[in-house]
Kinemage of the C-alpha trace (Angstrom):
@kinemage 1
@onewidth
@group {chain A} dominant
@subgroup {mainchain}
@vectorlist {calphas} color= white
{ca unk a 1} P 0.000 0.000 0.000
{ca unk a 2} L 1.439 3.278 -1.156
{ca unk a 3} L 0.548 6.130 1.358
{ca unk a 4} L 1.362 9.628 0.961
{ca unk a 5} L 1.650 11.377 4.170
{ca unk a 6} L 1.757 14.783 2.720
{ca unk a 7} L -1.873 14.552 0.903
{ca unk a 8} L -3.259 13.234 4.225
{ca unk a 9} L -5.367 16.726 5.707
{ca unk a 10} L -4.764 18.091 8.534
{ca unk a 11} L -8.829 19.160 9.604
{ca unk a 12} L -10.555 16.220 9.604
{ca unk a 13} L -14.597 16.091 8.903
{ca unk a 14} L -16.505 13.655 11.538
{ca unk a 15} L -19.493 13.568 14.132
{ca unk a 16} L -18.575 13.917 17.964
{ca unk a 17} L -20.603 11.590 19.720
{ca unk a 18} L -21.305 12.175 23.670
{ca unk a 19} L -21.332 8.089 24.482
{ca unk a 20} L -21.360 8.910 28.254
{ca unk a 21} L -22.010 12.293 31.032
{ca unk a 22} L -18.924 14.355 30.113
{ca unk a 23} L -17.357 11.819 27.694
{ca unk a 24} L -17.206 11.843 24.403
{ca unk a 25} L -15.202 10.225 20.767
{ca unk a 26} L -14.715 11.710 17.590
{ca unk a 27} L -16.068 9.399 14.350
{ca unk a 28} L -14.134 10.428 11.515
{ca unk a 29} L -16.322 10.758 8.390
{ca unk a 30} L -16.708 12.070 4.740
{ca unk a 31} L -19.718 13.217 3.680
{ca unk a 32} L -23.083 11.251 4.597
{ca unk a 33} L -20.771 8.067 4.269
{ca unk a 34} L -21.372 5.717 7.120
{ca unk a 35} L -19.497 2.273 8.018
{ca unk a 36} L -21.201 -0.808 9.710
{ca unk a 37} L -17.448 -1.762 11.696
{ca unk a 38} L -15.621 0.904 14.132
{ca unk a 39} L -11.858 0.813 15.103
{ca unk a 40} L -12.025 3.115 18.459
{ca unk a 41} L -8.587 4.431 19.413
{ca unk a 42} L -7.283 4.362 22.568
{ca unk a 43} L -4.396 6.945 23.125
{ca unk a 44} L -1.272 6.899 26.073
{ca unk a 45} L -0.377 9.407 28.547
{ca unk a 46} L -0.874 13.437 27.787
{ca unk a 47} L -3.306 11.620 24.661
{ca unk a 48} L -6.500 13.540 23.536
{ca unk a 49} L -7.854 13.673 20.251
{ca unk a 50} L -5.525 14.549 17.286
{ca unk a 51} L -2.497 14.099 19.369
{ca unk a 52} L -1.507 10.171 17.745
{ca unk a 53} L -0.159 11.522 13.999
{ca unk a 54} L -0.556 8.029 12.976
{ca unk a 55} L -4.157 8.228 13.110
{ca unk a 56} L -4.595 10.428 10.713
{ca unk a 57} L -3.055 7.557 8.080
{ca unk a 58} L -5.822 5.227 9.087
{ca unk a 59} L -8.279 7.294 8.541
{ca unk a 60} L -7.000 8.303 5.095
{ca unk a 61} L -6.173 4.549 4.445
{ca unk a 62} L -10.280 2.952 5.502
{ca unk a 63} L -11.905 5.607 4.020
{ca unk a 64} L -12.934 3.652 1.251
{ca unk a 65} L -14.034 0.235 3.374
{ca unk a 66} L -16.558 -0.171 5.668
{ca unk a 67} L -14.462 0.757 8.909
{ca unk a 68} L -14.698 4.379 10.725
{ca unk a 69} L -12.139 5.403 13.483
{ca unk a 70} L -13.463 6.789 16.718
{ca unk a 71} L -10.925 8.506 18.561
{ca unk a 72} L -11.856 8.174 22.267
{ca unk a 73} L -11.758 10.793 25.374
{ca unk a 74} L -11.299 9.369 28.642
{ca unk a 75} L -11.504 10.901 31.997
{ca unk a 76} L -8.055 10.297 32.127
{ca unk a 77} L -7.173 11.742 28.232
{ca unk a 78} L -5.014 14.648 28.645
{ca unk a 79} L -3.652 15.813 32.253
{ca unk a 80} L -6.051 13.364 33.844
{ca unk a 81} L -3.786 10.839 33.416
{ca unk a 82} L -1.798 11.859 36.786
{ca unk a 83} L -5.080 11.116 38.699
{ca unk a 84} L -6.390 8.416 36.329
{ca unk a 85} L -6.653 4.426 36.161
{ca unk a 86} L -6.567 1.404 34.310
{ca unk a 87} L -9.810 0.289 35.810
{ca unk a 88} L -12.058 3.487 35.561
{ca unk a 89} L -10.490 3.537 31.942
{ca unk a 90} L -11.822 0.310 31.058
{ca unk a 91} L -15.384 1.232 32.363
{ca unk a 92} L -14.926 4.010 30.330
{ca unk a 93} L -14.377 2.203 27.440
{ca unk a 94} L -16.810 -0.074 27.640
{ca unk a 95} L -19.468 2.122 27.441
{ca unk a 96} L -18.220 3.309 24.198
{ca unk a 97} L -17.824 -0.135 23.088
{ca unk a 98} L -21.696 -0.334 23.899
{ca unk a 99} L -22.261 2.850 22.765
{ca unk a 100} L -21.357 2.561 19.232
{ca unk a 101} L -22.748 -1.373 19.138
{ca unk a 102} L -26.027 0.120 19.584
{ca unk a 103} L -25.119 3.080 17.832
{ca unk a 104} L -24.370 1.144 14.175
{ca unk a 105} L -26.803 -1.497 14.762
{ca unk a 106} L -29.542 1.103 14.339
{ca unk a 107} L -28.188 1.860 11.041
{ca unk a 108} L -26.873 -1.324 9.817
{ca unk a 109} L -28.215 -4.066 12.302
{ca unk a 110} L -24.886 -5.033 13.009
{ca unk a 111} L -21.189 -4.747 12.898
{ca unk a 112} L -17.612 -5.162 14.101
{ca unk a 113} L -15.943 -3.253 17.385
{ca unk a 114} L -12.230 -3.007 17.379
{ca unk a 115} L -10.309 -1.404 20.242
{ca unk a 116} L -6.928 -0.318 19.493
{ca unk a 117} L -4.436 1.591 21.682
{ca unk a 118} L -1.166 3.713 21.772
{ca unk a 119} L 1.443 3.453 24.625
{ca unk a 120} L -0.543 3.545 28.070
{ca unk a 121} L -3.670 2.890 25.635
{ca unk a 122} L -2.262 -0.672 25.173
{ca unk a 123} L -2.459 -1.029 29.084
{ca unk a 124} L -6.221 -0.311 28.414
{ca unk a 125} L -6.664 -2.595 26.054
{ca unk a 126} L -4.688 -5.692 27.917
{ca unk a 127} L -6.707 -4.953 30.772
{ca unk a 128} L -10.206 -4.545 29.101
{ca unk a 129} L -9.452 -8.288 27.554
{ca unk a 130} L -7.788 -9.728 30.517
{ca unk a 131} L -8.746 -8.589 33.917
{ca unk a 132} L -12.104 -10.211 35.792
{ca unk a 133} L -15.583 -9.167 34.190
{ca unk a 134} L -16.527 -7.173 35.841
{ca unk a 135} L -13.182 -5.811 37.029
{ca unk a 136} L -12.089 -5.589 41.057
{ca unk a 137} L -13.546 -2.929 42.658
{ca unk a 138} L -10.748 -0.621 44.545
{ca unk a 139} L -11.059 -0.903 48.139
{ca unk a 140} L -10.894 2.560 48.282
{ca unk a 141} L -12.124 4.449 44.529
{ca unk a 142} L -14.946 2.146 44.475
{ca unk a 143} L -16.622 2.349 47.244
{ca unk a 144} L -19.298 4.103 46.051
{ca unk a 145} L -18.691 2.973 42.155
{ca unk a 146} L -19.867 -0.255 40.650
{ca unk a 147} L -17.662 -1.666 38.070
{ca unk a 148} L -19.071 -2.452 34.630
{ca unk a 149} L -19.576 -5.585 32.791
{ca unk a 150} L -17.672 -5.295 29.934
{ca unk a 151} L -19.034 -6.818 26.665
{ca unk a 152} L -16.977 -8.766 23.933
{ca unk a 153} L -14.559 -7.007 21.182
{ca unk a 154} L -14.254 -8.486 18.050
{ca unk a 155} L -10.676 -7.492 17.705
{ca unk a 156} L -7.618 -5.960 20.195
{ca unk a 157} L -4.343 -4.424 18.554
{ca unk a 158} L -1.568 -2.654 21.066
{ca unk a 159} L 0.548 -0.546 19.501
{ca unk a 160} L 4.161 0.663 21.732
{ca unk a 161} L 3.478 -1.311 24.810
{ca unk a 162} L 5.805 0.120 26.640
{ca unk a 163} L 6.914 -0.444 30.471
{ca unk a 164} L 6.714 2.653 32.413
{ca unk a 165} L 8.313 1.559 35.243
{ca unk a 166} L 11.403 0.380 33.231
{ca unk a 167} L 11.322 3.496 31.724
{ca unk a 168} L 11.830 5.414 35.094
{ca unk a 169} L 14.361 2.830 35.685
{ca unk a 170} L 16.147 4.005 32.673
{ca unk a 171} L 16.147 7.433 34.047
{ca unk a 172} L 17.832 6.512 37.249
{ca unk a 173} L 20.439 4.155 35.741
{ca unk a 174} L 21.292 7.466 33.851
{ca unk a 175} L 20.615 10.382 35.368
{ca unk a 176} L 19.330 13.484 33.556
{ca unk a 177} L 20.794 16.803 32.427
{ca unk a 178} L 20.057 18.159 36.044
{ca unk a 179} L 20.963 15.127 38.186
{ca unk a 180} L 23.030 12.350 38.781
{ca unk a 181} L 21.848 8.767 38.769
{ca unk a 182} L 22.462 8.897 42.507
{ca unk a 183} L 20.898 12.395 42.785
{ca unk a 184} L 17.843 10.411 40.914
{ca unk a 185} L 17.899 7.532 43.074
{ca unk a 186} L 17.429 9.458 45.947
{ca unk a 187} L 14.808 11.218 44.878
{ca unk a 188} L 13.061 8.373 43.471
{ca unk a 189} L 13.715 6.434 46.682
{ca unk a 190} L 11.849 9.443 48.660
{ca unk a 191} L 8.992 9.768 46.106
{ca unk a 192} L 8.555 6.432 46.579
{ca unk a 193} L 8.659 5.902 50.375
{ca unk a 194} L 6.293 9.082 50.908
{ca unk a 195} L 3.815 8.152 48.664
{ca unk a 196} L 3.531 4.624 50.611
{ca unk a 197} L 3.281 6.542 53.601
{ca unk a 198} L 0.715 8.888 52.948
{ca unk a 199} L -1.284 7.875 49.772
{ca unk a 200} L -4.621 8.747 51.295
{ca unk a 201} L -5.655 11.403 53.733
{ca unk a 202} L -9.115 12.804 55.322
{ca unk a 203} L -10.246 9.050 56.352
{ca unk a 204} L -8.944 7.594 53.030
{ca unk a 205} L -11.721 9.515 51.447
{ca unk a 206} L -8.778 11.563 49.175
{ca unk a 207} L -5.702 10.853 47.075
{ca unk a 208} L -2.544 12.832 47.817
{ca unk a 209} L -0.899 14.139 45.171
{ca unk a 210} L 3.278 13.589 44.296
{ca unk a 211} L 4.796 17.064 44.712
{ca unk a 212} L 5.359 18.618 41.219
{ca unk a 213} L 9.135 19.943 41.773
{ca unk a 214} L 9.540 15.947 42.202
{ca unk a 215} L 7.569 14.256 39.596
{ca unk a 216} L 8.913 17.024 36.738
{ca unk a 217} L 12.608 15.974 37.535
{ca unk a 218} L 11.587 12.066 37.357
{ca unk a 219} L 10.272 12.800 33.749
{ca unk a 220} L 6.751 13.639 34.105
{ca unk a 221} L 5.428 16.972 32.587
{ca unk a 222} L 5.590 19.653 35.364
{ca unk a 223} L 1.801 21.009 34.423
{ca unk a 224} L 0.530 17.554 35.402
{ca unk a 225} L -0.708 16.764 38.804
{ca unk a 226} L 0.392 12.908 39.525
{ca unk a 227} L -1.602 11.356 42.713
{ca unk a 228} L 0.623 9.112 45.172
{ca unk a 229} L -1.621 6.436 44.181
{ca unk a 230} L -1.102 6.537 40.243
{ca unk a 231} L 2.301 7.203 40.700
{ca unk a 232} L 2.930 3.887 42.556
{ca unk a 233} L 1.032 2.039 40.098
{ca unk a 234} L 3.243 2.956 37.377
{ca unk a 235} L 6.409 3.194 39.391
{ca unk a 236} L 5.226 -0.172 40.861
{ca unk a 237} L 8.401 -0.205 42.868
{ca unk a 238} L 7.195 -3.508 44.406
{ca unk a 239} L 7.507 -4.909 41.063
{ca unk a 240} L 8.626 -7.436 39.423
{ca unk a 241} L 7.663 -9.813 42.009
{ca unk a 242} L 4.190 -7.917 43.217
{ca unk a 243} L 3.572 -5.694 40.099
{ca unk a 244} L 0.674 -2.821 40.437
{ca unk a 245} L -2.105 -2.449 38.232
{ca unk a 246} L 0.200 -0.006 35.251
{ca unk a 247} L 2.696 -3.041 35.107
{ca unk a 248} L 1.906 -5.074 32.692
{ca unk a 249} L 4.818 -5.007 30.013
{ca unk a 250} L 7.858 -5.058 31.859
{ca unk a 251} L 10.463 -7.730 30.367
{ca unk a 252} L 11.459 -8.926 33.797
{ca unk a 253} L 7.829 -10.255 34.711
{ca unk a 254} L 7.878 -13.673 35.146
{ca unk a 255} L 6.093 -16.338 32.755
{ca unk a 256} L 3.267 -16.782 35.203
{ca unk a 257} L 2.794 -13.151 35.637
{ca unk a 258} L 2.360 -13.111 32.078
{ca unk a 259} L -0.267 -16.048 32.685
{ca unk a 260} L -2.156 -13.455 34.318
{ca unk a 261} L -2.753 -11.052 31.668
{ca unk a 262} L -1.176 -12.327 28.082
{ca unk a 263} L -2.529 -15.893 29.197
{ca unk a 264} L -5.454 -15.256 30.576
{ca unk a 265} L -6.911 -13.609 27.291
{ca unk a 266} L -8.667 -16.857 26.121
{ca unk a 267} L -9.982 -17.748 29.448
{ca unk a 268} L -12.606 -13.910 30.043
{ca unk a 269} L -14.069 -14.719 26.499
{ca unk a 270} L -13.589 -10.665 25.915
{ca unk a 271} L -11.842 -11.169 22.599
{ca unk a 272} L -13.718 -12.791 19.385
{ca unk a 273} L -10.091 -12.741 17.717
{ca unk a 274} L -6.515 -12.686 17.781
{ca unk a 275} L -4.534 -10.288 19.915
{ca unk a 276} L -2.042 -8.353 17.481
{ca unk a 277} L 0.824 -6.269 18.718
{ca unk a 278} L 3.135 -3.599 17.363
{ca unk a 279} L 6.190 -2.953 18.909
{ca unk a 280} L 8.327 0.490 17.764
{ca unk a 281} L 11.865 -0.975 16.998
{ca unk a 282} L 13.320 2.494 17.879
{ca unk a 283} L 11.030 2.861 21.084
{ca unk a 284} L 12.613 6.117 23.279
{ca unk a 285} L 10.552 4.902 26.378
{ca unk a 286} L 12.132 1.439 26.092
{ca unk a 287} L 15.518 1.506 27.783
{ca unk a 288} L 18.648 -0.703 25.318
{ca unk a 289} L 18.457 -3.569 28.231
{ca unk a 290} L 15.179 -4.930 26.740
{ca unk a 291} L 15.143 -7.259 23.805
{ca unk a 292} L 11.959 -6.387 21.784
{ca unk a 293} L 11.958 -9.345 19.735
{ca unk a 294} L 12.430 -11.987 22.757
{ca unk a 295} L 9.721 -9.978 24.769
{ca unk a 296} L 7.448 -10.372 21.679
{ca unk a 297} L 7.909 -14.096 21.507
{ca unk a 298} L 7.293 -14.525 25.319
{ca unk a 299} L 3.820 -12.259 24.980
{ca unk a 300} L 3.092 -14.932 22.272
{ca unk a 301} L 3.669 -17.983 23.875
{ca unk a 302} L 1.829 -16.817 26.988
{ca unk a 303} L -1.330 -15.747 25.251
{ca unk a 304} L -1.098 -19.062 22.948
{ca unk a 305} L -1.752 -19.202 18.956
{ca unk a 306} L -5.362 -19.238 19.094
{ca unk a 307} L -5.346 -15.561 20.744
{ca unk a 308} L -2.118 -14.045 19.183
{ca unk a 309} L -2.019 -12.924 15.648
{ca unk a 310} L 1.078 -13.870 13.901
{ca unk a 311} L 1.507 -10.601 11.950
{ca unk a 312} L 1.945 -9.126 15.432
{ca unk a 313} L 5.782 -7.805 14.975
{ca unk a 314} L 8.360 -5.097 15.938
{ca unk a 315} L 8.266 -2.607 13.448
{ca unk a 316} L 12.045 -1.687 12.521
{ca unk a 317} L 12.653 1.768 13.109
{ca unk a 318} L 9.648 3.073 14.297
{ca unk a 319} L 9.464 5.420 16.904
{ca unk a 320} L 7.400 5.411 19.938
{ca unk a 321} L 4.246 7.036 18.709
{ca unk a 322} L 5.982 7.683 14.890
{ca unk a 323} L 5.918 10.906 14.780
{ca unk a 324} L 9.501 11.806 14.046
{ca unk a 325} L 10.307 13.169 10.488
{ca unk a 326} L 11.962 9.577 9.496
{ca unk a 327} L 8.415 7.498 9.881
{ca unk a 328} L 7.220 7.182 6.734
{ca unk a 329} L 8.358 3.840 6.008
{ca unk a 330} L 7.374 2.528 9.934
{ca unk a 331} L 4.010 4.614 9.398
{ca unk a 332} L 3.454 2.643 5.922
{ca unk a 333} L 4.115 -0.451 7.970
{ca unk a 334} L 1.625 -0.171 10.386
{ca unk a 335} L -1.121 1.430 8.488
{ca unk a 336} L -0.495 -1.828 6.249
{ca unk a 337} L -0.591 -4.485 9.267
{ca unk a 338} L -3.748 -2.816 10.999
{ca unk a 339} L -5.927 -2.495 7.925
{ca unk a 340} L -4.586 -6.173 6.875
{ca unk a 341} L -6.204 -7.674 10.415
{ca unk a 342} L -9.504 -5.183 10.483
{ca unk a 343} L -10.031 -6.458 6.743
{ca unk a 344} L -9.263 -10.205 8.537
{ca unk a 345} L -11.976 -9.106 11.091
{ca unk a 346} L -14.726 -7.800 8.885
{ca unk a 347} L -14.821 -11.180 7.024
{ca unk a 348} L -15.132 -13.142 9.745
{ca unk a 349} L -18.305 -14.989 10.701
């Protein structure tokens, strides 16, 4: 498939559908021209709509099949990420998964649901198709929330599933700019043993929050407010032998940990498919320790060949979200392996 990135617009024509209070996704359209099967993207941390480049190539590349692209906000899309979670996300997204079910079967009568997602996305997705249905409730988030059952996808695709927690590692193996590895160390080591401490306050009724001098020299953006609570779940210093709820691709989990989520896939009955996953070969959030290729083949054997798609790959050169100037080929890759499985998806019975 021959895409040409500079023809691809930069406003993009759609319908912004409200699919819960105060939540809402952007279908990308042309015209009156409506599709029977959705792909709804899932984006990582700082993610909103527009923000994934790559997305734009999808669109340009389905717009003559019968899939649309919904580009999904969470309560967690932007700077809610520092107070977010994996499990309010995948509430989230099941209501848009419902949502547009309901949504195209009044036009169509039925069709296919694909969730994809970018970076912290891909958590999202792993956890939607893995965890419990419905999910665990958080002894202390949930007490006054009811998690949702979530209802089958017909398809799953992760794209830069990235560790955070090795990433921080990374960071204090190295040091920054600013500080020393051991200057970072200690810092981290603080961080860490504070938020422990005092994660809650008021009764456990609400989170603290990481201060922001500390979380902006770790890495994170300075204008985001991390709680002590998210920031141990993707620190998940405990890890790898008790990981937290953000740690789920770290390459030093062991193959039963991976039994957990990879394995566990077939055994919720959330998936209708295969599970396909593309890594970035030239990954900045992945630190040089990891082997992307072995880490692929562990993923695979864990989730077994009747859930993992065997075009799943590591796509040479690619960035982390592909947005550098030298994606065009790694762009052209992907757009070609995730219209390849939707068109694999939209034929089957």
């Amino acid at each position: 498939m021959q895409l040409n990135l500079d023809a691809v617009p930069m406003g993009q024509p759609g319908i912004l559908h409200q699919y819960a209070e105060k939540l809402v996704a952007f279908e990308y359209t042309r015209g009156n021209q409506s599709k029977p099967n959705s792909l709804l993207f899932i984006g990582g941390l700082q993610d909103g709509l527009c923000t994934v480049e790559y997305v734009a190539d999808l669109v340009a590349a389905l717009q003559n099949s019968d899939w649309s692209v919904f580009s999904l906000v969470l309560s967690s899309s932007y700077n809610g990420w520092g107070v977010g979670r994996l499990g309010k996300d995948i509430d989230e997204v099941a209501q848009c998964v419902q949502y547009v079910r309901d949504y195209k079967r009044q036009l169509f009568g039925s069709g296919k649901v694909v969730i994809m997602g970018h970076s912290t996305g891909s958590q999202d997705v792993m956890h939607y198709i893995s965890c419990p249905n419905p999910r665990p409730r958080h002894p202390v988030l949930d007490k006054n929330v009811e998690p949702l059952m979530r209802s089958p996808v017909d398809g799953a695709i992760i794209q830069a599933p990235v560790s955070d927690r090795e990433g921080i590692l990374w960071v204090l193996k190295a040091g920054t700019e600013r500080d020393s590895p051991e200057t970072m160390r200690e810092i981290y080591r603080k961080a860490v043993a504070d938020a422990k401490q005092s994660t809650y306050e008021d009764g456990d009724r609400v989170e603290t929050v990481v201060p922001l001098s500390v979380t902006a020299r770790i890495g994170y953006p300075s204008s985001t407010a991390v709680s002590s609570r998210r920031f141990l779940s993707l620190t998940s210093p405990d890890s790898p032998r008790t990981p937290d709820e953000d740690d789920l691709f770290s390459s030093d989990l062991s193959d039963d940990q991976l039994q957990q989520t990879f394995g566990a896939i077939g055994t919720r009955e959330l998936l209708s498919s295969k599970l396909m996953v593309l890594y970035s070969g030239r990954d900045q959030s992945v630190p040089p320790w990891v082997d992307k290729e072995v880490l692929l083949k562990r993923w695979s054997v864990a989730a077994g060949q009747d859930f993992w798609h065997q075009r799943s790959m590591v796509i040479p050169n690619a960035s982390h979200a592909l947005s550098d100037c030298d994606q065009a080929e790694p762009r052209r890759i992907l757009v070609e392996r995730v219209t390849g499985y939707l068109s694999e998806v939209g034929t089957r019975v």
